[in-house]
C-alpha positions as CSV (number, residue, x, y, z in Angstrom):
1,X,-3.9,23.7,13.4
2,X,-3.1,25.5,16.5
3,X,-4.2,22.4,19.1
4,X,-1.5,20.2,16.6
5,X,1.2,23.2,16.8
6,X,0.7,23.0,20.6
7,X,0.9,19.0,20.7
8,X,4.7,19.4,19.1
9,X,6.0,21.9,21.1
10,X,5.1,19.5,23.9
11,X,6.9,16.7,22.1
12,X,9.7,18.6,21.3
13,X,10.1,19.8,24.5
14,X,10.0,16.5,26.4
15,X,12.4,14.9,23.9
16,X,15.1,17.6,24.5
17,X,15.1,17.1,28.3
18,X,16.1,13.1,27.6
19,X,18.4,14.3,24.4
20,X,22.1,13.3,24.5
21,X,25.2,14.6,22.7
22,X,24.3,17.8,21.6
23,X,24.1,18.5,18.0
24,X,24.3,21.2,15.7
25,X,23.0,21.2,12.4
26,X,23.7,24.1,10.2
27,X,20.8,25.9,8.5
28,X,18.9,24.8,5.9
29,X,18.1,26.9,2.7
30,X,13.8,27.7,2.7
31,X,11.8,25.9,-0.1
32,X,8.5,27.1,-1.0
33,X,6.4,25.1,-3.6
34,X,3.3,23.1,-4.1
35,X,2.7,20.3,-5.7
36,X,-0.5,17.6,-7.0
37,X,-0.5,14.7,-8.6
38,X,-0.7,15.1,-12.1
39,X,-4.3,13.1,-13.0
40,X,-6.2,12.9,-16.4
41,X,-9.6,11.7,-14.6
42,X,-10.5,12.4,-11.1
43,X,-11.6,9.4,-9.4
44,X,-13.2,11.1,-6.8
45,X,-15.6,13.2,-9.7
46,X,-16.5,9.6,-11.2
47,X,-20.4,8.2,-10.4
48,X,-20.6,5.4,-7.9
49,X,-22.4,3.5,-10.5
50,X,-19.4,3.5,-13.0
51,X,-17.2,2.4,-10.8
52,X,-19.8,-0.5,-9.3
53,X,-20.1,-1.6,-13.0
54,X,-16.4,-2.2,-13.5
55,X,-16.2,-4.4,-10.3
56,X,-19.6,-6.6,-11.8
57,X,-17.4,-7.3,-14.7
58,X,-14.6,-8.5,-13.4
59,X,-16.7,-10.2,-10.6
60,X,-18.5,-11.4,-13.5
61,X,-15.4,-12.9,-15.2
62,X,-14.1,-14.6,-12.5
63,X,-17.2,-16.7,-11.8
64,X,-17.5,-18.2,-15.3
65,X,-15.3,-20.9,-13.4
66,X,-17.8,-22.8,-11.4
67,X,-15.2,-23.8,-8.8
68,X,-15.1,-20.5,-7.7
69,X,-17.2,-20.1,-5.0
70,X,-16.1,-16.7,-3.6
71,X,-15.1,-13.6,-5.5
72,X,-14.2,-10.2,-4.4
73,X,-13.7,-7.2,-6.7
74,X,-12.2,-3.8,-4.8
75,X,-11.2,-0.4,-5.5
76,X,-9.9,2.0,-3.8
77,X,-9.2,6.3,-4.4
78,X,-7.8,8.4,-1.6
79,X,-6.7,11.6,-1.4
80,X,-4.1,13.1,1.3
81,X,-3.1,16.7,1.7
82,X,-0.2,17.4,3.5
83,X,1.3,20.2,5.0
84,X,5.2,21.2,5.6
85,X,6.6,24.1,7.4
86,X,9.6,25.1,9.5
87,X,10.5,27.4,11.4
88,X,13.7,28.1,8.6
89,X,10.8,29.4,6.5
90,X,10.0,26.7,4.1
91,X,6.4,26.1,3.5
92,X,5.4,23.3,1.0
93,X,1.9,21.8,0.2
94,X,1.0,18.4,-1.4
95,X,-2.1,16.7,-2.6
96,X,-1.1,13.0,-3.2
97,X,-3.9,11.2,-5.3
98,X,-3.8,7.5,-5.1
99,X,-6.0,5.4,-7.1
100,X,-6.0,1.1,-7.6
101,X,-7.9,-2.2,-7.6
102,X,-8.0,-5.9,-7.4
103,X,-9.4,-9.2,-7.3
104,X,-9.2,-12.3,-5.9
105,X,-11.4,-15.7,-6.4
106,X,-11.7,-18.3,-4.0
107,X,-12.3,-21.9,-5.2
108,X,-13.4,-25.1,-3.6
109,X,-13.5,-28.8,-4.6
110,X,-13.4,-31.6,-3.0
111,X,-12.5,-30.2,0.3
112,X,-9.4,-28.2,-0.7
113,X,-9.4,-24.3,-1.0
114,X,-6.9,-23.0,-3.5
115,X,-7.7,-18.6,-4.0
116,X,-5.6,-17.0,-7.2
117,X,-5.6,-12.7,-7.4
118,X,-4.7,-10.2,-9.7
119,X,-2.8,-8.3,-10.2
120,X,-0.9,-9.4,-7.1
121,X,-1.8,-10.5,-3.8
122,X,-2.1,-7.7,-1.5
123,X,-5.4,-6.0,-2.3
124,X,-4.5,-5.0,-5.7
125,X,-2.0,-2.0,-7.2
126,X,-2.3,1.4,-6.5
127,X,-0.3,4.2,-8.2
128,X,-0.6,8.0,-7.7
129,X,-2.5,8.1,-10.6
130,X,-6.4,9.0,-11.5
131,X,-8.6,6.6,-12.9
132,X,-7.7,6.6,-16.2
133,X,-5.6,3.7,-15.4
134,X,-8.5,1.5,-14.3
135,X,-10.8,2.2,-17.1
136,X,-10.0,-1.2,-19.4
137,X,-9.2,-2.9,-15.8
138,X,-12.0,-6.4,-16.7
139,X,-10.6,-6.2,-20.4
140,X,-6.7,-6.2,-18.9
141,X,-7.9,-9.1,-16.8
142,X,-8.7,-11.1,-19.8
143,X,-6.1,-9.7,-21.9
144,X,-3.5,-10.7,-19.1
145,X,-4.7,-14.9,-19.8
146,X,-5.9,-14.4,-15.7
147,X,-9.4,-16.3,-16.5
148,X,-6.9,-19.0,-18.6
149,X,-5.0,-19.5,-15.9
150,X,-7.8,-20.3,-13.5
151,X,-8.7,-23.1,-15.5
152,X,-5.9,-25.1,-13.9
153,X,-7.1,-25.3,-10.2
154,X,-6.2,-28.1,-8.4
155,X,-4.7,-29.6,-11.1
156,X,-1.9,-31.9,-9.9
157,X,1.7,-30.7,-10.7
158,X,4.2,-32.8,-11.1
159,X,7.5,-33.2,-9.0
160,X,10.4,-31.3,-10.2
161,X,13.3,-33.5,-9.7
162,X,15.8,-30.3,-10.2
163,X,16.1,-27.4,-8.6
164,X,13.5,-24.8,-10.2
165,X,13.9,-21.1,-11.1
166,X,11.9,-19.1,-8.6
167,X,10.7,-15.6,-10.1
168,X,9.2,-12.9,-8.5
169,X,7.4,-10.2,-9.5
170,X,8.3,-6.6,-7.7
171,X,5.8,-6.6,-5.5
172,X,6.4,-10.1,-3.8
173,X,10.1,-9.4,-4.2
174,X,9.7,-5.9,-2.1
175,X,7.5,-8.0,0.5
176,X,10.3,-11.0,0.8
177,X,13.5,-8.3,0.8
178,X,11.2,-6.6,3.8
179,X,10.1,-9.9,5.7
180,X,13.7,-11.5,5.2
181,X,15.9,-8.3,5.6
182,X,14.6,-5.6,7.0
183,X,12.8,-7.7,9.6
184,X,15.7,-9.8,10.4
185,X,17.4,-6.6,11.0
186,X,15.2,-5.3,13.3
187,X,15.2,-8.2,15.2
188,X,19.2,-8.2,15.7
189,X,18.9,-4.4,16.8
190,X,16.4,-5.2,19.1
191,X,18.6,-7.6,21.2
192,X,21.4,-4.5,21.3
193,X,21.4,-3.2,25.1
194,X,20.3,0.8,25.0
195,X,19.7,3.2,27.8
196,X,15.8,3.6,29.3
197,X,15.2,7.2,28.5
198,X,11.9,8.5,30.1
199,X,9.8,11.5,29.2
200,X,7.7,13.3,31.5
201,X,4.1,12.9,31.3
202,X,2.0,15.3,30.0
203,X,-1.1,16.1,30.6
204,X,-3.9,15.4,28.4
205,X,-2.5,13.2,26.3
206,X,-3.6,9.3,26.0
């Protein structure tokens, strides 16, 4: 704790020497508290072997289509603890508990490659939540038509000859408003001219 302490003063110090306007921010009012996520089942106190068995079911379901040729089944639990404190005298602990899974299945046929994934397509959800919310995960697979759905790889689609109703589900929407906006945005802000602003080196650091 003391060689991090030591790293921001450092910090701190060489930003001030580059700083601009000078700027005076009134005092804040302290906050002490605590706080973890509010779990019913610890994934972390769960046997390896329970968790292996869910992912053989659902890698289980998704190969009852033979076209699939690759299927990958993942979960994921981590725990971060993190650590506020100022010099105003607020201290405040958390313990963030995030817990999620996926699938995705790979299929191949006459030299084309088409892969479908649930429940989205970025290595599954995760939630601060325990692993409650996992335990009927291969039955919400089913439940959810997923396997039904499979049934129409490379099936031909025909050509819509109006313009179609694109829907998105939140988490593609939140990848398209950060790839079209936020991106964009960053992009134009680049391009602004700004001053070079240098910080001495210091020592030790890579």
């Amino acid at each position: 704790m003391s060689s991090v302490l030591g790293k921001a003063l450092k910090i701190a110090r060489a930003s001030s020497m580059v700083k601009g306007k000078e700027w005076v921010f009134g005092a804040a009012p302290s906050a002490v508290d605590k706080y973890r996520t509010v779990i019913s089942v610890d994934p972390f106190g769960i046997p390896a072997e329970r968790k292996l068995d869910l992912l053989m079911k659902a890698d289980e379901i998704m190969r009852r289509n033979k076209k699939v040729k690759i299927s990958e089944a993942f979960m994921g639990s981590y725990k971060t603890e993190k650590t506020f404190a100022s010099t105003e005298g607020s201290h405040i602990e958390q313990e963030i508990v995030e817990c999620g899974a996926g699938i995705s299945a790979t299929a191949i046929d006459s030299g084309e490659i088409q892969v479908r994934s649930y429940p989205n397509s970025f290595r599954g959800n995760f939630a601060t939540r325990g692993m409650s919310g996992l335990k009927g995960w291969p039955s919400w697979i089913m439940l959810n038509g997923w396997l039904k759905k499979q049934e129409n790889f490379f099936q031909q689609t025909p050509v819509l000859r109006r313009s179609p109703t694109l829907i998105l589900d939140s988490s593609q929407l939140a990848l398209q408003i950060h790839e079209s906006v936020a991106t964009r945005l960053s992009s134009i802000e680049s391009l602004e001219p700004r001053p070079v602003m240098r910080a001495p080196a210091l020592s030790g650091w890579r």
